[in-house]
C-alpha positions in Angstrom: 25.6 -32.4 72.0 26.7 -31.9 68.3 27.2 -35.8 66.8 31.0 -35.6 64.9 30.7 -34.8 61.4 31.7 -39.0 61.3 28.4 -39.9 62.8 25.9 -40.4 60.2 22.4 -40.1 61.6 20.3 -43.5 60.2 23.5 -45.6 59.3 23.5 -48.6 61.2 26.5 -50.4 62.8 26.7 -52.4 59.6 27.0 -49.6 57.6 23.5 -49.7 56.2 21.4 -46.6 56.1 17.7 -46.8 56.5 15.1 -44.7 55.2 15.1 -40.8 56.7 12.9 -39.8 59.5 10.9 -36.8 59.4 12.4 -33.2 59.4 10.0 -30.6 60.7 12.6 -28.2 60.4 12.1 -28.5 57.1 8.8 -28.2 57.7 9.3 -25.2 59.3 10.9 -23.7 56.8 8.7 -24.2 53.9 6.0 -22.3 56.5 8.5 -19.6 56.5 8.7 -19.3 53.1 4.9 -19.3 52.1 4.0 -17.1 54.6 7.2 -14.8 53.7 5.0 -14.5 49.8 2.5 -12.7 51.4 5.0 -9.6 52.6 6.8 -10.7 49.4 3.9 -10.4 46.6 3.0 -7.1 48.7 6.0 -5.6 48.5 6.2 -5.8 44.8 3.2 -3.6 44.4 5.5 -0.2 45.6 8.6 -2.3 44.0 10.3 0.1 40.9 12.5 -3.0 39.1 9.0 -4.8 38.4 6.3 -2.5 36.3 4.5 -5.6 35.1 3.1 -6.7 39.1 -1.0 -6.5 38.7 -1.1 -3.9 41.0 1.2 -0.6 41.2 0.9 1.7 43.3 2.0 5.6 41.6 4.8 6.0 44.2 7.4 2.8 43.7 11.2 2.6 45.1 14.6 0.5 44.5 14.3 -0.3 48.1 12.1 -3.3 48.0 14.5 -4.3 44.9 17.0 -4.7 47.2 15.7 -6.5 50.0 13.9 -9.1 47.7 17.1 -10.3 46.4 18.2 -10.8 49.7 14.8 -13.8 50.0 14.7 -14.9 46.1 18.5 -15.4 46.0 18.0 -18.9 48.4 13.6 -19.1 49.5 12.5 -20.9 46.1 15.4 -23.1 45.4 15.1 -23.9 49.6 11.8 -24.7 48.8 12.4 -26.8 45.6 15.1 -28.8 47.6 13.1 -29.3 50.2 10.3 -30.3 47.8 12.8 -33.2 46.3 13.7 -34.6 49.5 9.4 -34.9 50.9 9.0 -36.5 46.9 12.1 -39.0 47.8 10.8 -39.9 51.2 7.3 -40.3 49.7 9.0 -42.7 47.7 10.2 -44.6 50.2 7.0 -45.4 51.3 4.7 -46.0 48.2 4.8 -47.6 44.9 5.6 -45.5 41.8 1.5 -45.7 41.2 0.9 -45.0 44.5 3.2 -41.9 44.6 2.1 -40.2 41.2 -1.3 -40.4 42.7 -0.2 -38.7 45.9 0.9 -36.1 43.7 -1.9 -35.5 41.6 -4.1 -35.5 44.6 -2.0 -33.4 46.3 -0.5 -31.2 43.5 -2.8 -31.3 40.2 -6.4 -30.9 42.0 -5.4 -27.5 43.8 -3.6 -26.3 40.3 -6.7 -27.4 38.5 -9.0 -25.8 41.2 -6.9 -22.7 41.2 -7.0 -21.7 37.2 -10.7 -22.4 37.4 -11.9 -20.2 40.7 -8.9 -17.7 41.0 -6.2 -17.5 38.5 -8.2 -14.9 36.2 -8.8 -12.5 39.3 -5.1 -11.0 39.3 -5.0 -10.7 35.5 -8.6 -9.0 35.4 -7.3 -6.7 37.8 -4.1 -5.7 36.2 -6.2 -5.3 32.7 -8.7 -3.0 34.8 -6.3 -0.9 36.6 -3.0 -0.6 33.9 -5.1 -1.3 30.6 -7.6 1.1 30.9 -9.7 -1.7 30.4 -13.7 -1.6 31.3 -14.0 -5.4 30.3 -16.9 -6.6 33.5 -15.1 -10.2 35.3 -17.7 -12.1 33.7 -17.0 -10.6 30.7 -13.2 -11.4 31.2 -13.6 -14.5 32.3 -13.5 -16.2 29.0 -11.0 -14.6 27.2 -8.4 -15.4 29.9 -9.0 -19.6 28.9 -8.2 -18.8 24.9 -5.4 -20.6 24.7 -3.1 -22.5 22.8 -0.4 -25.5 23.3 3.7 -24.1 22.9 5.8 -27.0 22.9 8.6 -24.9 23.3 7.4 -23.2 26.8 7.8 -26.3 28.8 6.7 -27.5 31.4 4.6 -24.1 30.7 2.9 -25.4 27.4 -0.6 -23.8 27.5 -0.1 -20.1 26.4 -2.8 -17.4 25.8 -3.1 -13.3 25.2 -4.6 -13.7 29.0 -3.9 -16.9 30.1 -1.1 -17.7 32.5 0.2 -19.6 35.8 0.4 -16.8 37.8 2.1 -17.8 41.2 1.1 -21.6 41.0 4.1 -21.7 38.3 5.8 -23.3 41.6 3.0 -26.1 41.3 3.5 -26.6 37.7 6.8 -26.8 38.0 6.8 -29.1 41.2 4.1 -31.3 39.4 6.3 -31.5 36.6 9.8 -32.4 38.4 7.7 -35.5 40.2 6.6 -36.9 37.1 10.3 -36.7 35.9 11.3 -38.3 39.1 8.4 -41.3 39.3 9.4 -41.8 35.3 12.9 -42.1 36.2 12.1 -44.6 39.2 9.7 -46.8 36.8 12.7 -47.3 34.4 15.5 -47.8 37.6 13.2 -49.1 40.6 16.5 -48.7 43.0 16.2 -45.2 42.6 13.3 -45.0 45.2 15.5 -47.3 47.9 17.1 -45.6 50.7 20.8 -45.2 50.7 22.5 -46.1 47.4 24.6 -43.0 46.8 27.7 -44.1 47.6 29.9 -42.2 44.7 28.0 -39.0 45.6 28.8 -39.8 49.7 32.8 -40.2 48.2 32.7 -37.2 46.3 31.7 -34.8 48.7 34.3 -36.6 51.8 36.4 -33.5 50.9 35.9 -30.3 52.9 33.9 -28.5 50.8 33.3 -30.3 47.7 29.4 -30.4 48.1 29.6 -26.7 47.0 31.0 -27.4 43.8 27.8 -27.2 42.2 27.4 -23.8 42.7 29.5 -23.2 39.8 27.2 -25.4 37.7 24.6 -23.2 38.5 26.7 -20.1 38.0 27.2 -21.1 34.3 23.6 -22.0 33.9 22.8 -18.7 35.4 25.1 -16.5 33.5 24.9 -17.6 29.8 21.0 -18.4 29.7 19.8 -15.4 31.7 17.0 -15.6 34.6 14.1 -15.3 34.6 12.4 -12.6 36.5 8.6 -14.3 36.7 10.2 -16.9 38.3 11.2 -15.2 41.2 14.8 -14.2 39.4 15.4 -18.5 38.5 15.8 -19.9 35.0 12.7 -22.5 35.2 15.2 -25.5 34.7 17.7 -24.8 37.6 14.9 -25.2 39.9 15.1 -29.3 38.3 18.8 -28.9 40.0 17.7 -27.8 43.3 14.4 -30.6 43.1 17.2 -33.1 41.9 19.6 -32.2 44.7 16.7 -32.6 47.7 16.0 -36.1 45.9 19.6 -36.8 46.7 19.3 -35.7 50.6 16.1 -36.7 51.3 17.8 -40.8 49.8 20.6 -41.1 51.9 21.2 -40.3 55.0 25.2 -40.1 55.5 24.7 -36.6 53.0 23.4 -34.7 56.4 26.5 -34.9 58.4 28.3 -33.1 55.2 26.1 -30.7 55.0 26.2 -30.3 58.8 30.1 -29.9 58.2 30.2 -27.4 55.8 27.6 -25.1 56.6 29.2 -22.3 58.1 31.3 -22.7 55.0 28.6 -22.2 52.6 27.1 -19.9 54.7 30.5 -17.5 54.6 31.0 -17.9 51.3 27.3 -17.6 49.9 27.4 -13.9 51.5 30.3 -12.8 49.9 29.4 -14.5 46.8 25.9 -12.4 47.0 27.2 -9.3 48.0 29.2 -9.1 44.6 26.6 -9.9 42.7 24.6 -7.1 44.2 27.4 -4.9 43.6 27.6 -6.1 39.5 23.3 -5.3 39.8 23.8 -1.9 40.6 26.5 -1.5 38.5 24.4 -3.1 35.5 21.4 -1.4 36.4 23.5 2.2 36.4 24.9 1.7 33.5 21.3 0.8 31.5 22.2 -2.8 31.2 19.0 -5.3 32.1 21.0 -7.7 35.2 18.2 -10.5 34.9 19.4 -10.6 30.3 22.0 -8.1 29.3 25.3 -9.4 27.6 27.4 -6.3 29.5 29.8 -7.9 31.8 28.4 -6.8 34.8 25.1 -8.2 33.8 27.2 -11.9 33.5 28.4 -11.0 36.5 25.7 -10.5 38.2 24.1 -13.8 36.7 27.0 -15.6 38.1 27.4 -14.9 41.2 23.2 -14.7 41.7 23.1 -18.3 40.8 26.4 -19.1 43.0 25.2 -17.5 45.9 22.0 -19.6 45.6 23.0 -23.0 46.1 25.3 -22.0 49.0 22.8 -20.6 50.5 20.7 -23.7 50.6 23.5 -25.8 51.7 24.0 -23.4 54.5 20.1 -23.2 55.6 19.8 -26.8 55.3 22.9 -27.8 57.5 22.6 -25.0 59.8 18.8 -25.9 60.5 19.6 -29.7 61.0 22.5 -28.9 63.8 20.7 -27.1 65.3 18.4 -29.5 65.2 20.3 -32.1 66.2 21.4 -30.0 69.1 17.6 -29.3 70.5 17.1 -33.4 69.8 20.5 -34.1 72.1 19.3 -32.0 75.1 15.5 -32.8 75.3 16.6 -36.8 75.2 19.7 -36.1 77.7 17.3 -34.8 79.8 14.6 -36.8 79.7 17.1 -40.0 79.8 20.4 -39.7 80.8 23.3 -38.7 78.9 24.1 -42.5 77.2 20.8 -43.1 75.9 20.5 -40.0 74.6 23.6 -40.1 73.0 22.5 -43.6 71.2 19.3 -42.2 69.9 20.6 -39.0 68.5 23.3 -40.8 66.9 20.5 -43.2 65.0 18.9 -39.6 64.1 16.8 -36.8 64.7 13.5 -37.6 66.6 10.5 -34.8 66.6 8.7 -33.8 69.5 5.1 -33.1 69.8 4.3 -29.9 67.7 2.0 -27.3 69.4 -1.1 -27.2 68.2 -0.4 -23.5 66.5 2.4 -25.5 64.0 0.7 -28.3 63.2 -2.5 -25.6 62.1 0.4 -24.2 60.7 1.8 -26.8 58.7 -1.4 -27.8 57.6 -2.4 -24.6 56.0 0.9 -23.8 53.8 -0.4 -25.8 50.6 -3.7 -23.8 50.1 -2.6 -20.6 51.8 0.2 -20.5 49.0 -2.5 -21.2 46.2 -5.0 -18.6 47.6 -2.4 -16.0 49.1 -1.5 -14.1 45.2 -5.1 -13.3 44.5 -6.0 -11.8 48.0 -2.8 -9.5 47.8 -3.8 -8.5 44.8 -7.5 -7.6 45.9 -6.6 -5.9 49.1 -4.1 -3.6 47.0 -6.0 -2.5 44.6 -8.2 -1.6 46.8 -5.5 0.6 49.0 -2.9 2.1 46.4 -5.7 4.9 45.4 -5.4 6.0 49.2 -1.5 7.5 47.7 -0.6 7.3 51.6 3.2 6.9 52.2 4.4 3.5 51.0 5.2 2.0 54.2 1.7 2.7 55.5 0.1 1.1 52.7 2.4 -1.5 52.4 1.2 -2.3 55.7 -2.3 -2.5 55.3 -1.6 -4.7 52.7 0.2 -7.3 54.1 -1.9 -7.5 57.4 -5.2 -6.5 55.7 -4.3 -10.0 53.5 -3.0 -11.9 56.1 -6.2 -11.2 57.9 -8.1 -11.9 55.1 -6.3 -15.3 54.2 -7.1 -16.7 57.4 -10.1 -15.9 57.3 -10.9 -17.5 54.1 -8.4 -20.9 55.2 -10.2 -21.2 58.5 -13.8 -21.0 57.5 -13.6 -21.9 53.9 -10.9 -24.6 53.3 -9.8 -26.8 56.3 -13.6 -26.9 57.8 -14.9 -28.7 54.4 -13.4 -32.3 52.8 -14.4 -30.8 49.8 -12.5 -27.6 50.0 -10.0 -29.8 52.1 -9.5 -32.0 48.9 -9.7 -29.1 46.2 -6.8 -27.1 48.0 -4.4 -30.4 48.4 -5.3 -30.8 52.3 -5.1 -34.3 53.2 -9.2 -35.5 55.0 
């Protein structure tokens, strides 16, 4: 049974909401979305719109263009809202000390780890394969850490000929949003206290008010261009999607609106996105770049991109939450009887006992994201001189570094505290 959009899972009878439970769905999802980088990252080695992917293969096509807008459009700011609501209930239950170490641990260890041991692999590549370059990787290996400090690039400061954050830009960024976030709780303690958001809770009592924001984002999005190595985001909106998981993950009575008005968002999102796709192609025809181009459609395109993206979220987060509530509601009707169930999925949604395949699962999304870029890139380099159709090789690849990833996860990283530690795993 669905609780009324009235019901507020965690408020007490006295009106009081307590801290939020745990939501593997969202767990779930971030799994979803790690794993998806691996068919993502392989995809863009055949993909036309992106020449500057370490790897291309001779053969590329506007038909991986396509279908990665339809995951880039919501997966990364789903993931950065997600990320702001596990940094708010992390909150909850540390000190401000406490949580920046959790972070660092967590966070800055693997990042560190990662432009040390893998980072400069990708780029070698690319240099070996597009620049003609006969440079050995030991050779290389230094001149990718020349580097300099550009105030301006933040929170991407260090700069270099060679240098760069590759696909741990997410962990820079996500590193740098927590800091914000723990600086911003130092200076107003209350911030880390459950509950607390009472004008936000009024504002969005109106039927679809909490997509407003969207058109925040649509601004953002359409005068200051995106930015395509950032899977298509301006770095700084992502702060908005982090911000607005802060806000959720604080306050419980925020669920039920989302529950309300997600087949709202959902509806609109997808109308919302398919005119933006239709301003793309209409941009791209006409020689205009989409992602910077001052032509209308290019605006347009902008727009309704950034648009579609936050009601996109709003839909995935409230659609994966009725339905979670739904699954909670039968299990404990079940196991109970239909009045205690209906008491303990009103004070919220209570997890079962994951299978042993999601909690490896779960487990494995931090370092399989930091080592997933630099296998891809291995295993294609290897297959593109085969010039086999592109869905064969696209193939290979993905399962060749799936394989491959496991492989090194399983034996290398989770078996080790060392490697366990290095790649953000907890002992």
């Amino acid at each position: 049974m669905q609780p009324p959009d009235g019901v507020v899972p965690g408020a007490a009878a006295d009106g009081s909401v307590r801290a939020p439970a745990r939501r593997p769905e969202l767990d779930a999802l971030r799994a979803v979305v790690v794993l998806g980088l691996v068919l993502f990252h392989s995809a863009l080695v055949f993909d036309a719109s992106d020449p500057d992917f370490y790897v291309k293969n001779e053969t590329t096509t506007d038909v991986t263009t396509v279908l990665a807008g339809l995951v880039v459009v919501w997966a990364m700011p789903a993931l950065f809202t997600v990320s702001g609501w596990a940094a708010r209930r992390s909150l909850a239950h540390r000190t401000t000390a406490g949580f920046v170490r959790e972070r660092l641990l967590r966070l800055g260890v693997p990042l560190l780890v990662a432009t040390v041991l893998l980072l400069p692999f990708p780029v070698w590549v690319r240099e070996r394969t597009r620049s003609a370059s006969d440079l050995s990787y030991p050779e290389f290996y230094p001149r990718f850490f020349d580097v300099r400090v550009e105030l301006a690039e933040a929170p991407f400061v260090v700069q270099g000929e060679h240098f760069e954050s590759g696909h741990l830009w997410f962990v820079v960024l996500l590193l740098a949003w927590s800091s914000l976030l723990a600086l911003a709780v130092a200076v107003v303690p209350r911030l880390a206290a459950p509950g607390g958001h009472d004008g936000v809770v009024r504002a969005v009592r109106t039927r679809g008010a909490v997509l407003l924001p969207a058109l925040v984002l649509a601004l953002v999005c359409a005068v200051g261009g995106l930015e395509q190595e950032y899977a298509g985001w301006p770095r700084w909106t992502y702060l908005a999607f982090f911000a607005g998981g802060v806000v959720l993950g604080g306050d419980e009575r925020l669920r039920a609106v989302l529950r309300r008005d997600a087949a709202l968002a959902g509806a609109a999102g997808a109308v919302v996105y398919g005119g933006g796709l239709a301003a793309f192609l209409t941009a791209d025809a006409a020689g205009s770049d989409p992602f910077t181009g001052d032509a209308g459609a290019s605006v347009a395109f902008r727009a309704l991109f950034g648009a579609a993206g936050w009601l996109f979220v709003v839909a995935i987060l409230g659609g994966l939450d009725r339905r979670a509530l739904r699954r909670s509601a039968a299990r404990i009707s079940a196991a109970e009887g239909g009045a205690q169930g209906a008491a303990e999925d009103a004070a919220g949604y209570r997890p079962g006992t994951s299978g042993r395949a999601y909690a490896y699962l779960l487990a494995a999304v931090l370092p399989l994201y930091v080592l997933h870029q630099p296998v891809v890139v291995g295993v294609a380099a290897l297959v593109v001189p085969w010039r086999a159709p592109i869905a064969v090789e696209l193939a290979v690849v993905v399962l060749a570094s799936s394989a491959v990833l496991l492989v090194v996860y399983d034996l290398g990283v989770r078996r080790w505290r060392v490697t366990r530690r290095a790649f953000g795993m907890r002992p």
